[in-house]
N, C-alpha and C positions, 0 to 999 in steps of 0.2 A: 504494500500500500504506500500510496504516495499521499504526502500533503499537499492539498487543494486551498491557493489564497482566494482571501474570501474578496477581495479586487475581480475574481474571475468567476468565482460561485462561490453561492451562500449553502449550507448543509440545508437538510429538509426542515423544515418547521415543526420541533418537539422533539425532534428526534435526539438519541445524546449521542454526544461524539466525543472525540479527542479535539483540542483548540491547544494552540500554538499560541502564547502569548507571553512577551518579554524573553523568548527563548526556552521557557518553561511549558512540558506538556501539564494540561487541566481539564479534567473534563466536565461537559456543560453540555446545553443547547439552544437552538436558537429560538428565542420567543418570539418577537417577530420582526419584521423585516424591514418596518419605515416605523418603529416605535419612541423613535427619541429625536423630536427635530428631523424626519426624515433620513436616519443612518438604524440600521439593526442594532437591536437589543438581543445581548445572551445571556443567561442565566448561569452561574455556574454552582458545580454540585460537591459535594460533600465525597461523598463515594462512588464508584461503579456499581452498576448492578441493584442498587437501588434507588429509590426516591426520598432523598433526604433532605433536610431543611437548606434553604439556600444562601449561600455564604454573600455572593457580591452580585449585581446587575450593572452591567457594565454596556458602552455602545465601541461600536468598531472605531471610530473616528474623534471621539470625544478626549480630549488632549488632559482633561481634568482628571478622570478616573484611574483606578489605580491601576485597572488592567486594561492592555489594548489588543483583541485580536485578532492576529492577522492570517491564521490559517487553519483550516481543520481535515480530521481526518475521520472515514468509518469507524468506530472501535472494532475490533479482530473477534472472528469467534470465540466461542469459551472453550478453555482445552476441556477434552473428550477421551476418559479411558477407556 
């Protein structure tokens, strides 16, 4: 899997993924697409694999926030014995 900037595509809407931001992998999803001033809002999550409380809400472009993200990737299957 390769990382996808989000300059080129946005992940699906709810879905969670892996996000790239400040260099660091985080994972989140995107809430939606024009929610802040017209730039995506993404939600970021506590855990994989489940629905946990949410740490920060951040937008792609927004120079204020703590986090800025600028790529995402599918998360990988679950290993399988």
């Amino acid at each position: 899997m390769n990382w996808i900037s989000v300059n080129e595509q946005l992940p699906p809407l709810k879905q969670h993924v892996l996000l790239s931001c400040y260099g660091r992998v985080i994972y989140g999803r995107l809430e939606s697409e024009d929610g802040n001033m017209g730039y995506p809002v993404f939600k970021i999550c506590d855990s994989v694999g489940e629905e946990r409380p949410i740490v920060l809400e951040t937008t792609v472009h927004n120079e204020f926030t703590t986090s800025r993200i600028t790529a995402w990737m599918p998360l990988p299957e679950p290993y399988k014995n």
